[in-house]
C-alpha positions, 0 to 999 in steps of 0.5 A: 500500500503506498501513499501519494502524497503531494500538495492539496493547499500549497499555492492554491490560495484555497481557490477550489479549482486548484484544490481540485487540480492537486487532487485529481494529480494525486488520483492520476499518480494512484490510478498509475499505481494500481495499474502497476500492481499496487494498492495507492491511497491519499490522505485526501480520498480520506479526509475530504469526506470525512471533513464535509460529513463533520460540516468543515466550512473550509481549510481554515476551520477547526474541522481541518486542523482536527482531520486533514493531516491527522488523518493522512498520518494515521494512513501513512502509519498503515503504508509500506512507502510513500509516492511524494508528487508535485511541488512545494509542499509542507504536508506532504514533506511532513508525511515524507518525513514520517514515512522515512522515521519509520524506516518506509520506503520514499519514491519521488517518481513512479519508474522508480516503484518496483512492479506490484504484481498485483491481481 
């Protein structure tokens, strides 16, 4: 199971519509890791939910702050290595540093990630 990690707020200005594209790249790098065998997972396909279940009003809220990167670090300590995408980043930098803390695996291109052999 490995974890892509890359930017969601970074650069964004919480405009929704780059929210989205940092997402959707996130997606892209896992639907290339299924492909390849493995099982991908994001932070966010995890967070985001859960955050507008709770009724977040957005990044800024208290909501976010109590889901987003705990979130993301409860699933990183279930992963076997880290896919870090995409440009600066403090959070996803926070879960490389983690990853690497626990001796985990940390890829920063997908042609590096040995094929999963999936079913």
């Amino acid at each position: 199971m490995i974890l892509v990690a890359g930017p969601y707020r970074s650069g964004t200005g919480d405009d929704p519509a780059k929210l989205a594209a940092n997402v959707r790249a996130m997606n892209e790098a896992a639907l290339t890791l299924y492909r390849a065998g493995h099982l991908p997972v994001t932070g966010e396909a995890l967070a985001l939910p859960l955050l507008e279940t709770a009724g977040s009003t957005g990044p800024d809220d208290p909501l976010f702050a109590e889901l987003f990167h705990p979130v993301a670090e409860r699933l990183l300590d279930r992963c076997d290595a880290v896919l870090r995408i995409g440009g600066p980043s403090e959070g996803a930098d926070r879960m490389v540093a983690r990853a690497r803390a626990q001796g985990k695996d940390v890829y920063t291109e997908i042609a590096g990630i040995p094929f999963g052999g999936g079913r």
